[in-house]
N, C-alpha and C positions, 0 to 999 in steps of 0.2 A: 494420530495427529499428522497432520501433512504440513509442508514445505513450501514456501516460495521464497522470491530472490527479485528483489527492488533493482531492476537493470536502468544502470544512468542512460538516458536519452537528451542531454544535453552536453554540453562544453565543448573544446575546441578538441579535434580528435574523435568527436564520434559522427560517424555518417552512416548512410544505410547499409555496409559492409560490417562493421563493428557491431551495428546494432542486431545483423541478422546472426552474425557469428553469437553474439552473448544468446541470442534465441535460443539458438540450435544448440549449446550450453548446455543451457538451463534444461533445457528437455532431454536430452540426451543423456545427463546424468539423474533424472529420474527426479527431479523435484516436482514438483504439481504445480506452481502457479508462478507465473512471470509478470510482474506490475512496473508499471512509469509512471514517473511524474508529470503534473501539469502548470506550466506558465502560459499565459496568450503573448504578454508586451513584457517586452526583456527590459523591463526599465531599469535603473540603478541600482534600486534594493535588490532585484531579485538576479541582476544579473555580479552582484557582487558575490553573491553563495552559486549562482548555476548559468552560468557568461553562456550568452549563444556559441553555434545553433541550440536550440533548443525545440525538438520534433515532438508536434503536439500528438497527444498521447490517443486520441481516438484513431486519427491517421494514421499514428505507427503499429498502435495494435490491429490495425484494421490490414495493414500490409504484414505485422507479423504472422497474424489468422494465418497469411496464405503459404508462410514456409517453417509452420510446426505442422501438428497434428495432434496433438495428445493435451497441453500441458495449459490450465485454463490461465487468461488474460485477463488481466485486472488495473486500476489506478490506483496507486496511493500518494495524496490522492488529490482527486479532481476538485477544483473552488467550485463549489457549487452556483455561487452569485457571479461567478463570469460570463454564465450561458444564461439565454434565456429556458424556462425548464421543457419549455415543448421542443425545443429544438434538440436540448441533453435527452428527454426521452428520445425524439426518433431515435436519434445517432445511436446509442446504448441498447435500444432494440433491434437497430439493424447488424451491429455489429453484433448481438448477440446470436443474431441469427446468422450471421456470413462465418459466423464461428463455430455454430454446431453447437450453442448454448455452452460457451466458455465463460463468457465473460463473469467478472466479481466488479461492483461496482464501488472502489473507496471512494469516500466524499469527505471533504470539509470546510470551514469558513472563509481559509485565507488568513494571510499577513501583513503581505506586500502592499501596505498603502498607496504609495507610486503606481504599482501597478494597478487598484484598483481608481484612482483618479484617471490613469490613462485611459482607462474601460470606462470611464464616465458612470461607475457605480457606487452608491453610500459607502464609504467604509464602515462608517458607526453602524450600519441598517446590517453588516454581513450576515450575524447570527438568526435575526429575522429571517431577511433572505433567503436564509439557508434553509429555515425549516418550512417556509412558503411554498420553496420550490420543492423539497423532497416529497412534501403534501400534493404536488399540481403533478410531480413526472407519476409518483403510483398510484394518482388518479386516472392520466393519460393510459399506462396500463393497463388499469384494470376496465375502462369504459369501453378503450377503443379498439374493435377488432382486429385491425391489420396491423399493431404491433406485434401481435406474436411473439411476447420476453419470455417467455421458459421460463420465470421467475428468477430473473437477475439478481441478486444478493446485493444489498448497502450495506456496507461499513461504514460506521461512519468513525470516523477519527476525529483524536482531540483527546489531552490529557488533561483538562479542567470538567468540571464538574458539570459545566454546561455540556461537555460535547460530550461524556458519558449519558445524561439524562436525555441527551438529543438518543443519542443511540438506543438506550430501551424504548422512547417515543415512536421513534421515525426508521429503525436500522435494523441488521439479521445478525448482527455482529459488533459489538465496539472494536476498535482499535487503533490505540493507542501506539503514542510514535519513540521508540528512541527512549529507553524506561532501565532501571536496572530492576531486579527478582525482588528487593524488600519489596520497591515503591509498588510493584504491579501485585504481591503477594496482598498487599490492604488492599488497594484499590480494586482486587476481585470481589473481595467483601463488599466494600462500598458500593460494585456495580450490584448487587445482588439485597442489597437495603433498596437502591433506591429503585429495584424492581420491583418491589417485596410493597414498598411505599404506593408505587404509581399504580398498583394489579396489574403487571403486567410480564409477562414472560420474561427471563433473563436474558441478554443476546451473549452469541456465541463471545469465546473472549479472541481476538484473533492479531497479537500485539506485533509491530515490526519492530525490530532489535537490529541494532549496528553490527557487521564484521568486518573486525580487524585480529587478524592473529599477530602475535606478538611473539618473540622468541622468550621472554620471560615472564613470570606471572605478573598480574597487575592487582596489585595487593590494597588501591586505594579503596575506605569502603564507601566510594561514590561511585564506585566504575562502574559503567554499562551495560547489560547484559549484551553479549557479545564481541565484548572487549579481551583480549587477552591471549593465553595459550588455544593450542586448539582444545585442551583437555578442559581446557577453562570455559570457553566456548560450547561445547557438548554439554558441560555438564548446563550450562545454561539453559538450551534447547529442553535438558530433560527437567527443570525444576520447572519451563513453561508447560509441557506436561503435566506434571504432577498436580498446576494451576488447574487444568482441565482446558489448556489450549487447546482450540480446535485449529489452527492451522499461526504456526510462526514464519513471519515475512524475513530471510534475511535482505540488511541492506549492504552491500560493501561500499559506499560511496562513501570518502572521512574527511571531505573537506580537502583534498589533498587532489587539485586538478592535473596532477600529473598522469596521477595513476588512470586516470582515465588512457592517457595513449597506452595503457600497458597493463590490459586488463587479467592479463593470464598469472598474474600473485595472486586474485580475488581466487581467480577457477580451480586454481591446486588447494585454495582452502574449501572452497565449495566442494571439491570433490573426498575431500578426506569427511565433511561433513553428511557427503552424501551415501558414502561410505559406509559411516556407522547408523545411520537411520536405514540403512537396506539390515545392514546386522539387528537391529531393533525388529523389523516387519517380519523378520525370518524365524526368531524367538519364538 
């Protein structure tokens, strides 16, 4: 099972300094995969959970590409109905090529109403949208010579039912955001009925889970997977294992815009996690 780590690329505090420091991080300490979010128009809604700047996510992975090496780049994830999809394939090909075939492509519907009015697109239409366009970018793929995707991976994300069935239709991966071990322990079943239903291949399961480590245990049984000690925490990572995760996203971001100026709590839990998943590889 491999690793990544949801690097904030917004709020007050982050600039291209910060953002290449979290890079060189992330890689550094051996994790596989470095993902950001996407907003275009920082409207109200969305700038109440992630206040500008906000460094749209092809740009900054396209600038990250150039001060890693190793560790592949990904969105978790991109509104698919923001862009038009001929324009998300080029971008997404080219970056995946200026990458050396890094790129993982998360996708999903959207929330931010606001923001899609700013964007002068349906809200109600998003889920359509969604699947229109995922059908027109690995169309553009597979017709058009001079993309050259190495076969870019969709995720698609989304903890309802729709965006799972999206993901065995249209995805290589589901993955769901922000979940505790019951909820995703069914909902692997669930993904595997309704593959079972459609004929169609399982996708990988590839969930991002919150961290926060906490000096004490968090004993509520709604808590998050990734909430807690750090022992609490591991042990999480490995029951997503046992799920047959193919790769878990941490996110350290908790709502808490402080911590963005002061990202080195996030890194000392990162590294103790990173820690024990080298002791895992070594076994």
């Amino acid at each position: 099972m491999q690793i990544g780590v949801n690097v904030p690329n917004f709020a007050p505090g982050t600039d291209p300094d910060v953002l290449r420091r979290w890079a060189q991080t992330v890689e550094g300490l051996g994790f596989d995969l470095l993902m950001v979010s996407d907003h275009i128009a920082v409207t109200p809604d969305v700038a109440e959970k992630y206040p500008a700047p906000f460094y749209e996510p092809f740009t900054t992975l396209s600038w990250l590409a150039g001060v890693t090496q190793r560790v592949r780049l990904g969105t978790t994830v991109l509104i698919v109905p923001y862009r038009h999809p001929l324009l998300t394939a080029r971008m997404a090909a080219n970056l995946n090529r200026l990458s050396a075939g890094r790129l993982v492509l998360g996708v999903g519907v959207g929330w931010a109403r606001q923001e899609f009015e700013a964007l002068g697109v349906p809200f109600r239409r998003r889920g359509a949208l969604t699947d229109e366009y995922l059908h027109t970018m690995r169309d553009a793929w597979r017709n058009t010579d001079d993309y050259d995707t190495a076969a870019i991976p969709i995720w698609v994300g989304g903890n309802s039912e729709a965006g799972m069935r999206r993901a065995v239709l249209l995805g290589d991966a589901w993955h769901p955001l922000r979940v505790n071990t019951g909820w995703l322990a069914d909902a692997a079943g669930r993904l595997k009925a309704t593959a079972d239903e459609l004929g169609r291949p399982v996708p990988a399961l590839t969930p991002r889970i919150k961290l926060r480590e906490t000096r004490e245990a968090i004993t509520a049984p709604d808590r998050l997977a990734g909430v807690g000690t750090i022992e609490q925490i591991i042990s999480d990572i490995d029951q997503m294992r046992l799920l047959g995760a193919e790769t878990v996203v941490l996110d350290p971001f908790n709502d808490d815009l402080t911590e963005i100026r002061q990202p080195e709590r996030a890194w000392r839990t990162l590294a103790a996690v990173a820690a024990y998943h080298r002791s895992q590889e070594d076994r």
